[in-house]
C-alpha positions in Angstrom: -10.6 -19.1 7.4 -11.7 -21.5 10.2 -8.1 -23.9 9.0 -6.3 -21.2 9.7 -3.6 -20.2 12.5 -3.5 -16.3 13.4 -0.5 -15.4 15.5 -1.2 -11.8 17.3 1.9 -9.8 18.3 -0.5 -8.3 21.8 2.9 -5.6 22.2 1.9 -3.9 19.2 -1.7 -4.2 19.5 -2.1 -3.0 22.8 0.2 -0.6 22.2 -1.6 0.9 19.4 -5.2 0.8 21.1 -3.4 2.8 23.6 -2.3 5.5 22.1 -5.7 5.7 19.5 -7.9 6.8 22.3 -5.1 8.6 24.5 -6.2 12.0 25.6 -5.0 15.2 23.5 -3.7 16.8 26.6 -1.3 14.0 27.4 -0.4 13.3 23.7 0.4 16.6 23.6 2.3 17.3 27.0 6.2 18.2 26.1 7.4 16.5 29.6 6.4 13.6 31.3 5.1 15.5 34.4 2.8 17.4 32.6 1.8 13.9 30.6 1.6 12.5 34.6 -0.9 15.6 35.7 -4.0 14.1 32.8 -3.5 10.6 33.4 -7.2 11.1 35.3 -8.4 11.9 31.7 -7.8 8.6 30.3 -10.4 6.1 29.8 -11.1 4.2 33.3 -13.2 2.1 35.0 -15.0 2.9 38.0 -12.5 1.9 40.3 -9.7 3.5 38.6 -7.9 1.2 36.3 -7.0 2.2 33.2 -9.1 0.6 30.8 -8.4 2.8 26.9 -6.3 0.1 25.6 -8.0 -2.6 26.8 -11.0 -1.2 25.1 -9.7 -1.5 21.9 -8.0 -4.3 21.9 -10.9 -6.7 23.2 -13.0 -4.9 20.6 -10.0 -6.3 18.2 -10.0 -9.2 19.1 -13.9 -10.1 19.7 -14.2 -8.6 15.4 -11.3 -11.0 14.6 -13.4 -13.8 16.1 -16.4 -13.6 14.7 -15.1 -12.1 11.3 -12.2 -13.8 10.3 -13.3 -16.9 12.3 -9.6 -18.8 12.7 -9.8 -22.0 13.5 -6.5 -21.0 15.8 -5.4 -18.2 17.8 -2.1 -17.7 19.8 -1.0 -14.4 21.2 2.9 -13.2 21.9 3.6 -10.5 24.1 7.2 -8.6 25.0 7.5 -9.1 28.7 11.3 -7.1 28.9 13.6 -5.4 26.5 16.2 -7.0 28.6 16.2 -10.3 25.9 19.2 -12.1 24.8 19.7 -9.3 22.4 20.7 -6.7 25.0 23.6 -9.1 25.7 24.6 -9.0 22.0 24.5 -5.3 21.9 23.8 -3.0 25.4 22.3 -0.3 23.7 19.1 -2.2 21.7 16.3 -0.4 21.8 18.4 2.3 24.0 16.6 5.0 22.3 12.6 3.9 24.0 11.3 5.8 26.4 10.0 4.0 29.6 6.5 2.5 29.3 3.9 5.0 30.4 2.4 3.3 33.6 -1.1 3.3 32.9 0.1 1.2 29.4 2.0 -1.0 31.6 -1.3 -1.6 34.1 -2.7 -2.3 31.0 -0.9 -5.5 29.6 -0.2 -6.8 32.8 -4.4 -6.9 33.0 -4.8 -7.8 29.2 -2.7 -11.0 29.2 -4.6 -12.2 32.7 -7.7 -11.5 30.4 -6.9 -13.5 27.4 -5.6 -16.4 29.4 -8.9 -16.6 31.0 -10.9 -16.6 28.4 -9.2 -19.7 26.9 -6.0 -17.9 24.8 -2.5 -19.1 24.9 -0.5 -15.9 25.5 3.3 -16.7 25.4 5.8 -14.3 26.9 9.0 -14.4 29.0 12.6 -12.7 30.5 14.1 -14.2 27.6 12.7 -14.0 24.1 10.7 -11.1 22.2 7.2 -11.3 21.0 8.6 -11.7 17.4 10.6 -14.9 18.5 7.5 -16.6 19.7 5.5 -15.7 16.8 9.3 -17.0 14.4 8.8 -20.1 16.5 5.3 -20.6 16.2 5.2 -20.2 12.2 8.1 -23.1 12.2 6.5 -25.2 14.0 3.1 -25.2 12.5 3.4 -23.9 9.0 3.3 -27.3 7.4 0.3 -28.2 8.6 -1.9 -25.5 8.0 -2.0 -21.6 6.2 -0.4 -18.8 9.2 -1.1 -15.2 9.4 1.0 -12.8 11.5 -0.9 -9.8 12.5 1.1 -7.0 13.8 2.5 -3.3 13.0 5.9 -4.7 13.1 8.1 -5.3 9.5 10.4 -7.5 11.7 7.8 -9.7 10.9 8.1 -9.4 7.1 10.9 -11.9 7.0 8.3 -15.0 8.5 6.2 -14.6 5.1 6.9 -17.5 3.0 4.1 -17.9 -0.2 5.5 -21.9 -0.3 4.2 -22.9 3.4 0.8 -20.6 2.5 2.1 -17.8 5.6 1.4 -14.5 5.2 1.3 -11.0 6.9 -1.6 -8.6 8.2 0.0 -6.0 8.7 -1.8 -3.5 10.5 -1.5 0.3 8.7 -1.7 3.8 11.0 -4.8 4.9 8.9 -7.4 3.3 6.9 -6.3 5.5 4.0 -3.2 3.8 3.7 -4.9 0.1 3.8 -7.1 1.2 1.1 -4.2 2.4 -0.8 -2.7 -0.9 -0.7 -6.6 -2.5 -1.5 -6.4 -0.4 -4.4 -3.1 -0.8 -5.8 -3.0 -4.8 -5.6 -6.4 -6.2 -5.5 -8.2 -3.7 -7.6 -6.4 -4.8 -10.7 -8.2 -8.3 -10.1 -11.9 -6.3 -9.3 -11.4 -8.2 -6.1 -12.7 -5.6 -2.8 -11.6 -5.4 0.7 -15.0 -7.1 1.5 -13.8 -10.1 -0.8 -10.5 -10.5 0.4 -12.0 -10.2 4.5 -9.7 -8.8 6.7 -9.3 -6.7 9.8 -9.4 -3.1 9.8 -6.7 -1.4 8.5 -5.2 -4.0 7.6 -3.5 -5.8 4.5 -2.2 -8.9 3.8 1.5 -9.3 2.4 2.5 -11.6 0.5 6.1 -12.7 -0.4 5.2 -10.8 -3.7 3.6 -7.8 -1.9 7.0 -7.4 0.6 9.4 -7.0 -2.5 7.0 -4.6 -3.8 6.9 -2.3 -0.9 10.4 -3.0 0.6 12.5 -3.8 -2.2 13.6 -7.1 -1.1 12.2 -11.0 -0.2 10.7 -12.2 2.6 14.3 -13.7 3.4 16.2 -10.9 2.9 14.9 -8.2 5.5 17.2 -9.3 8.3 19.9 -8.4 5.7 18.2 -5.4 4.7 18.0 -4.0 8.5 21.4 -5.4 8.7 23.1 -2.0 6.0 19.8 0.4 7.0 19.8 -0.7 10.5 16.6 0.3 12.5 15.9 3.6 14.8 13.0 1.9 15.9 14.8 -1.0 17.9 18.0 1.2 17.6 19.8 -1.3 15.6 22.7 0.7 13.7 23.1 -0.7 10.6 26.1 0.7 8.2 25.2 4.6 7.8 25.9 6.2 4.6 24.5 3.0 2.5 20.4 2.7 3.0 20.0 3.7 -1.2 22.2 1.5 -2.0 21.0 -1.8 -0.1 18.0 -2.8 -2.3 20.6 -3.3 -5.3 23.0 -4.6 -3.5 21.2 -7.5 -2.3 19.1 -8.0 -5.0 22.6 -8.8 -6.7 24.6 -10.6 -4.0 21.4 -12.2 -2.0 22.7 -11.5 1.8 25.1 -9.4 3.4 27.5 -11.9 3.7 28.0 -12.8 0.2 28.1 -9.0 -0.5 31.0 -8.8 1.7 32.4 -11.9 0.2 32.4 -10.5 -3.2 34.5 -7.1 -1.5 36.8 -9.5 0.1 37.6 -10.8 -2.9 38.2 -8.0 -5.1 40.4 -6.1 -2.5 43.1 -8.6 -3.5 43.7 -6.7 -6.4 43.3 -3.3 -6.9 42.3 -3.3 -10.7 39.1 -5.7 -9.2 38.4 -3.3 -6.9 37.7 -0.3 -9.4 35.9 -2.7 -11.5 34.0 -4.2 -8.7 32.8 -0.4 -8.0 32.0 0.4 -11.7 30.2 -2.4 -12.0 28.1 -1.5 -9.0 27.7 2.1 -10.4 27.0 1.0 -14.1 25.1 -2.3 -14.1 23.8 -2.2 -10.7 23.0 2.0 -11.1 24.6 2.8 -7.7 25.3 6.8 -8.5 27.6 6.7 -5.3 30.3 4.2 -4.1 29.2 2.8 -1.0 32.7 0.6 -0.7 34.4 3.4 2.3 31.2 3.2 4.7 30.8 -0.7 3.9 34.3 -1.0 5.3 35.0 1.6 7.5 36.6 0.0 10.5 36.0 1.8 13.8 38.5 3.4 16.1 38.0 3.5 19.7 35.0 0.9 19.8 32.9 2.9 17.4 30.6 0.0 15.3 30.6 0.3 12.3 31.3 -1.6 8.5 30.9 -4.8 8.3 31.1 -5.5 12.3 28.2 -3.3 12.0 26.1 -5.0 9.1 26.8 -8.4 10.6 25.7 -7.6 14.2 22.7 -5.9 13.0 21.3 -8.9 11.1 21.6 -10.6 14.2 19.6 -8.2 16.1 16.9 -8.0 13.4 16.6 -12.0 12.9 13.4 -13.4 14.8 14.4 -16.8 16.5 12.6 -19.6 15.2 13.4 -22.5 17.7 12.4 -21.8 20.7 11.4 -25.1 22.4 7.4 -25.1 22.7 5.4 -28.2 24.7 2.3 -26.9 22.8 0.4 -28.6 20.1 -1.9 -27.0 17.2 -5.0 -28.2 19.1 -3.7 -25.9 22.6 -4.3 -23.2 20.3 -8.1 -24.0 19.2 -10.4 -21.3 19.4 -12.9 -23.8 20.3 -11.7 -23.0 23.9 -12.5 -19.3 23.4 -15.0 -18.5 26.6 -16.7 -15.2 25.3 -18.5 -15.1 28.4 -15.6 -14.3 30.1 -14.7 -11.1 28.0 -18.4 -10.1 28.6 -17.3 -10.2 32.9 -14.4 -8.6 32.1 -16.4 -5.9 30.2 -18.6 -5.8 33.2 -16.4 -5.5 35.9 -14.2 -2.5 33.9 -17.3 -0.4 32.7 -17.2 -1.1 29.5 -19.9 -1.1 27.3 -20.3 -4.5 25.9 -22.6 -3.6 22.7 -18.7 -1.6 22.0 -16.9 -5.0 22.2 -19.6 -7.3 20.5 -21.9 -4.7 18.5 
């Protein structure tokens, strides 16, 4: 794998170690108080900073090194959920708590860490984790293979089988990995120790993200645009989620799919046989033609406003201007001796980190 460019999305991975090793009391506590009072209990080093998701994510990244062995590494952070996108819509990601504090410590420590030991982390006011990874993958996909690693189907949309990049996408449990191993590579007698990868983890193809999500690589920002996202609290067109996979494996993107309504509302005799055709030849039990155009009253979002402002939301900028060449991103300038300090210095075993 050493001619080959993985892009880390740090957000989700710190995010995760975090809450993999956080304390039953706290993951339990029904108010944040309560969550405040056990904070002591989480992992820490001697002189009190939090250390549990920094644990896990240098142990991450120290197996991906010696492992996988890329011959590039870049890591993207979220800095702000004020990004561009709040401006397009005030109420994205609306719905996310607040950072837990000893989580926040955490990246603040992790990306000083990375940097030091010879890691490009990119992060700002402005942009997302996601963009920078969009914009990495354009910029480097023709010259060598990419992999995105991260928890995040955003990401789906960046896989593309023609410029060889593809998705590790990171699963909650081993289980389900293995279920994927099984399903796809155990047709071809191929193992997970064949196709190497990180732990829970499994590799999407173009292929593979039609298989699990009903659509291409291409079309997930028009798939989040009708089923919209809780996660990031993008809205999407309720009343239509069944009916999207169909929908766009006919039209292609929203926007032809509204096209093709446009069109027949002309007439009214198109219009039936628009629907009938989407109920007999596309096997869409129930109309979705009122909630696709429902127009809102009162500033209420909704129909098409909705569909189109929600692809916008869920598409991953792929130009952000970046003064970095492949060769910035060598792991060649990876100074293990530096995680091996930091290790030190927050009492953590290093045999945990390096084996």
């Amino acid at each position: 794998m050493k001619n080959k460019f993985v892009i880390v999305d740090g957000s989700s991975m710190l995010s995760t170690c975090y809450y993999a090793v956080l304390p039953r009391e706290i993951m339990f506590a029904k108010t944040e108080e309560e969550k405040q009072k056990h904070y002591g209990k989480i992992l820490h080093a001697a002189d009190g900073t939090y250390t549990n998701a920094i644990f896990g994510m240098l142990k991450t990244v120290a197996s991906l090194i010696r492992k996988q062995e890329p011959g590039y590494i870049a890591f993207v952070f979220d800095k702000t959920r004020d990004t561009f996108r709040r401006e397009l819509y005030a109420e994205y990601k609306g719905t996310r708590g607040a950072t837990p504090e000893p989580l926040k410590q955490q990246f603040v420590l992790i990306e000083s860490i990375l940097q030091e030991a010879g890691f490009k982390v990119l992060y700002s006011d402005d942009y997302e984790a996601d963009d920078y990874a969009g914009s990495l993958v354009m910029k480097f996909r023709s010259q060598l293979p990419v992999v995105v690693m991260t928890k995040d189907h955003d990401y789906l949309q960046l896989v593309n089988d023609e410029y060889n990049v593809r998705a590790w996408m990171v699963q909650a449990k081993q289980e389900k990995a293995d279920e994927l191993y099984e399903k796809y590579y155990g047709p071809y007698g191929l193992t997970k120790k064949d196709v190497n990868l990180p732990e829970k983890t499994f590799e999407f193809t173009s292929e593979h993200v039609f298989a699990e999500e009903g659509v291409w690589p291409e079309q997930i920002t028009d798939l989040k645009g009708i089923q919209g996202d809780t996660s990031d609290n993008i809205p999407g067109v309720k009343g239509v989620s069944s009916a999207v996979p169909p929908l766009l494996a006919e039209y292609g993107t929203v926007e032809a799919m509204y096209e093709a309504i446009h069109d027949a509302e002309t007439d009214k005799k198109q219009l039936k046989e628009l629907q009938d055709f989407w109920k007999e030849k596309l096997g869409i039990s129930r109309t979705p033609y009122k909630a696709l155009t429902k127009t809102g009253e009162d500033g209420e979002l909704c129909g098409e406003a909705a569909a189109l402002l929600s692809k916008r939301l869920a598409t991953i900028k792929t130009d952000i201007p970046l003064d970095l060449e492949l060769a910035d991103f060598s792991v060649e300038q990876y100074k293990e001796k530096v995680l091996r300090k930091w290790c030190k210095k927050l009492d953590i075993k290093e045999t945990s980190v390096f084996g």
